[in-house]
N, C-alpha and C positions, 0 to 999 in steps of 0.2 A: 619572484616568489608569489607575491598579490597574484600576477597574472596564472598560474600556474593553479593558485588556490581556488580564483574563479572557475576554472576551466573545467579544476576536478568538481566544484561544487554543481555548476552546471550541467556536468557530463553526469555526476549521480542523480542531479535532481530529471533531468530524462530520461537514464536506465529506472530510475523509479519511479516516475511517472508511469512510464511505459509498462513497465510490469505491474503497475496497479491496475491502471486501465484493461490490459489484456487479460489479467485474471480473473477467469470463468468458474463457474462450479455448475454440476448438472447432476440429476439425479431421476431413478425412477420412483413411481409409486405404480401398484396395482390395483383395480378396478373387477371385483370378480361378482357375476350374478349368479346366485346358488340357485337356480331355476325349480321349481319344484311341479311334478304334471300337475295340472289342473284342469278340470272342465266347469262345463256349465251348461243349465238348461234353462229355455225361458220358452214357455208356455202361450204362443197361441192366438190357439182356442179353447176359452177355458171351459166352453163347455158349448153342448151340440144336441138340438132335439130333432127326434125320427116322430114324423109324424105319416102313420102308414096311409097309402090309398087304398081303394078297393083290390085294385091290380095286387099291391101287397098285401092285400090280407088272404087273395087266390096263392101265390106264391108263397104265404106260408112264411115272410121275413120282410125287414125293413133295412136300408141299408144305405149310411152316407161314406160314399167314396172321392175321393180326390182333394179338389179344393171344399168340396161341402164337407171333408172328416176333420180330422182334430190336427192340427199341427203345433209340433214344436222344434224349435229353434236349438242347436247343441252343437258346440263347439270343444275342443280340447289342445293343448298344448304337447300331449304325452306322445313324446315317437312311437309307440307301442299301440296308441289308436285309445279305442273306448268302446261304448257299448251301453245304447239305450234300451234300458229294461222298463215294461209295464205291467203293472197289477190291480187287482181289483179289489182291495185289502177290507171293503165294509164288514164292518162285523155282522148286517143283515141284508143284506144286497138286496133291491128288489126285482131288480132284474136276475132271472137266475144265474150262474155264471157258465153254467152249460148253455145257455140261451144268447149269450152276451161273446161274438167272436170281433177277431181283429185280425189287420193285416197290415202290411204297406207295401205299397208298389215303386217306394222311393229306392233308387238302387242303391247299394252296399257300397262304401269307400273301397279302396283298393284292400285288399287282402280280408277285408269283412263280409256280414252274410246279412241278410234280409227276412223278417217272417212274411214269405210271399205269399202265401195260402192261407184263407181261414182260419183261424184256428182259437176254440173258445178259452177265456179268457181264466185265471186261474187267482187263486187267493197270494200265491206265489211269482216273485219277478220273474219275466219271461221275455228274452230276448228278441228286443222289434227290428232293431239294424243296430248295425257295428262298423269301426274301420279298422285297418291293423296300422295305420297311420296317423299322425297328430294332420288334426280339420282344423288348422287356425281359423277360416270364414265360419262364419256361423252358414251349420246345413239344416236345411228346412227337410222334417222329416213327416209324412203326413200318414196319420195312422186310420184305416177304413176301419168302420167299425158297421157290423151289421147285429140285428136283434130276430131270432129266429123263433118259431111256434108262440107267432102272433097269437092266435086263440086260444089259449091259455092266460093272456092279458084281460083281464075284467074289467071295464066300466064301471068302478065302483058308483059315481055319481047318476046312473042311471039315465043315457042321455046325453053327458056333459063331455066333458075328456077327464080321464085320471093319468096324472104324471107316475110311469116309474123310472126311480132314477138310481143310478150307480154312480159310483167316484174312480176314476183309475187317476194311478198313483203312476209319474213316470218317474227314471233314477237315472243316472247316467254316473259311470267307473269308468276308472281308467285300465286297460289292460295290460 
């Protein structure tokens, strides 16, 4: 009976070993990123002087295009793309804004569009390029900008140079 008592003692103490050991538990949790579009603009050149030659003051305009215009940097998250808007919003510009055009030659993201041609600059946003897709890289987007009927700019100093200067305002949406 001793023997019999061990044997069952034994025999439960490694069914129950055994089933402590082997007993697992497992579970999930969730991880969720509530993603929200976002963009961003970073600026450049924050600012950019025409200084005409004679040649431009024959032709009637001054004008920096390319790497000498204004660039900025814009990026977005949003599948639905974005869209860089510029303005010239001074309450007394002195450049006039009929006088004062802009362009970019940088091409449109897929399913976006580009202000390819000239076009003078307005107190209201006006769309420079666009994508219809999210631009994770940051895209470098370079706005020409030209200053037209140079002779109408006065030398106030007589001799010197007089600065006139404008402020454009760039914005970037999501679409």
């Amino acid at each position: 009976m001793k023997r019999m008592l061990l044997a069952l003692f034994v025999t439960l103490g490694l069914v129950g070993g055994a089933v402590a050991s082997f007993a697992a538990t497992s579970g999930t949790a969730n991880v969720t990123l509530a993603a929200n579009a976002n963009t961003m603009v970073d600026i450049l050149d924050p600012s950019v002087t025409l200084s005409p030659s004679a040649t431009d003051y024959d032709n009637d305009y001054v004008e920096a295009t390319g790497a000498s215009g204004l660039r900025v940097r814009v990026k977005s998250n949003s599948s639905t793309g974005m869209s860089l808007l510029v303005r010239c919003a001074d309450a007394s510009p002195q450049i006039a804004l009929n006088d004062l055009l802009v362009r970019t030659q940088t091409p449109a993201g897929s399913g976006g569009s580009t202000l390819g041609s000239y076009t003078a600059i307005t107190a209201s946003n006006q769309a420079l390029w666009s994508t219809g897709v999210a631009q994770h890289p940051w895209q470098t987007v370079t706005t020409d900008v030209r200053v037209r009927n140079l002779g109408t700019y006065d030398d106030a100093s007589g001799g010197g140079t007089t600065n006139y200067t404008n402020t454009l305002t760039y914005t970037v949406i999501t679409l």
